[in-house]
N, C-alpha and C positions, 0 to 999 in steps of 0.2 A: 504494500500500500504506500503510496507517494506521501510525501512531508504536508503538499499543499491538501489531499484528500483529508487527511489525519487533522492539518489543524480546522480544517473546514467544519469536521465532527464535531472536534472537540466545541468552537463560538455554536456550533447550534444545538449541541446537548446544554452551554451555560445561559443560552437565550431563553431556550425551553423549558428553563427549570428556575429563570428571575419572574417574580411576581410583579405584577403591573405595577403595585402598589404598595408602599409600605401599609403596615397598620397603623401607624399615624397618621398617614393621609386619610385613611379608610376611618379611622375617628373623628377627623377632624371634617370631612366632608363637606370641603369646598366643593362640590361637583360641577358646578360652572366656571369654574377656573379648572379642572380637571379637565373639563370636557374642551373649553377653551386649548387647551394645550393639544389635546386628541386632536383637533380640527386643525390646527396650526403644523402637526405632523401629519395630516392626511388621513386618520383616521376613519372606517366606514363606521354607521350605524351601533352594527352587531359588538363594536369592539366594547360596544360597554359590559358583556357577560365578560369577557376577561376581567373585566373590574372586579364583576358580582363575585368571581371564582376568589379575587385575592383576599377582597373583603369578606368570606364567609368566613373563616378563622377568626375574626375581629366581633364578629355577630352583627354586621353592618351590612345594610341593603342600601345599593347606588340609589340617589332620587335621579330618577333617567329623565324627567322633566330637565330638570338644572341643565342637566350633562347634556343634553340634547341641545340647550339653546346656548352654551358654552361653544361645542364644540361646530353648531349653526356659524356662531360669531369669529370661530378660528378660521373658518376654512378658507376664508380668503387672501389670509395670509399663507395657504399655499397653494393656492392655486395659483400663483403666477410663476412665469417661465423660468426666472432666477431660480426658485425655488427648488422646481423639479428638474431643472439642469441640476443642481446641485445634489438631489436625489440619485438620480442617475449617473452621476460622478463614483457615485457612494455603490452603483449595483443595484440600486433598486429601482423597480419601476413606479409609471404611474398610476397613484390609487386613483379607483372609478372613485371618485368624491367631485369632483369639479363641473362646471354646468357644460351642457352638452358645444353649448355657441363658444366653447375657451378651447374647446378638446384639441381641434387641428396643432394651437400654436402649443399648446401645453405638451401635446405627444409627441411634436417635434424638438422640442429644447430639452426634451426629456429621454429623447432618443439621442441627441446631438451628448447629451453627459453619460447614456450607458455607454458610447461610439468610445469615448474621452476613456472611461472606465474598463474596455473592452482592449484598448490599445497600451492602455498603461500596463493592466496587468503581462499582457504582451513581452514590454520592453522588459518589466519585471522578471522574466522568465528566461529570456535570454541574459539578462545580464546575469544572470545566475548561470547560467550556462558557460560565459566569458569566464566569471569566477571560477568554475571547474576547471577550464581550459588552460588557465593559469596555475591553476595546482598544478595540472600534470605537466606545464612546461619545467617547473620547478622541479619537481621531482624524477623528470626524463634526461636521463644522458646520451641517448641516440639524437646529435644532430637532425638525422631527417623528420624523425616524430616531433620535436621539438619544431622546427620548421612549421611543421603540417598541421600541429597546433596553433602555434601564431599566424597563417592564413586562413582557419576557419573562427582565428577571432575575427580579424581585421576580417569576412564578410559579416559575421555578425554583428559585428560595430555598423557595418552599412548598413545590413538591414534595420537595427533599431533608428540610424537615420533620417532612415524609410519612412517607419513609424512613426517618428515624432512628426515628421514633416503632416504625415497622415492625422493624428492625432491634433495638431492644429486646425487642419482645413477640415476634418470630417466631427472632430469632437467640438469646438470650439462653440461658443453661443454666441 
């Protein structure tokens, strides 16, 4: 199993198993400032049982009223294009939350940041690749291997390049 599979596991068994909510939040139930923040990350409808689930240990029930018009009054702070560019930077896409007349510009800056996202991790890969490449210059005493290593950096250096060059004009907002 690869390094990048393994940690990928590992953030989504620690996503999977954080609670939305402290139980102090879950006491203090601000739920329109809750909800507010929900709408401001793009959050759907339904994410309020996530809430109910964190708050049941606390003995506290969401008022979905509040949280409704909290997270009503977030969502326009993300639905603009900065926004979900920056989403999609991050690897994620965009939540169906936004009005339907926003969707074209929103799904396009939002595509333009997973392009950004898409390309980066890219370079990422390869330059890791460079860095093996370099170990084993290090470590090779045959001239010609040593050689044949330092020409499959130097394409790899072009092709990341490539990519950034790509990564500008295809990722860029």
């Amino acid at each position: 199993m690869t390094f990048r599979l393994l940690a990928g596991l590992a953030a989504l068994t620690l996503v999977a198993s954080c609670a939305t909510l402290s139980e102090e939040e879950c006491l203090q139930g601000n739920w329109r400032e809750i909800g507010q923040r929900d709408g401001q990350a793009g959050r759907t409808a339904s994410f309020i049982a996530e809430h109910a689930k964190a708050c049941e240990k606390a003995g506290v029930v969401p008022n979905q009223s509040l949280w409704e018009q909290g997270r009503q009054a977030g969502l326009p702070a993300y639905c603009t294009p900065a926004k979900v560019y920056g989403e999609g930077r991050s690897g994620r896409s965009l939540s169906p939350v936004c009005p339907s007349a926003q969707l074209p510009a929103l799904q396009l800056a939002n595509d333009r940041g997973r392009a950004w996202y898409r390309l980066t991790n890219e370079i990422n890969g390869i330059n890791s690749e460079i860095s093996h490449l370099q170990n084993q210059i290090v470590k090779e005493s045959d001239e010609d291997k040593r050689a044949l290593y330092l020409a499959n950096i130097r394409s790899l250096e072009s092709r990341i390049r490539l990519l950034e060059l790509r990564r500008v004009t295809e990722g860029g907002l």
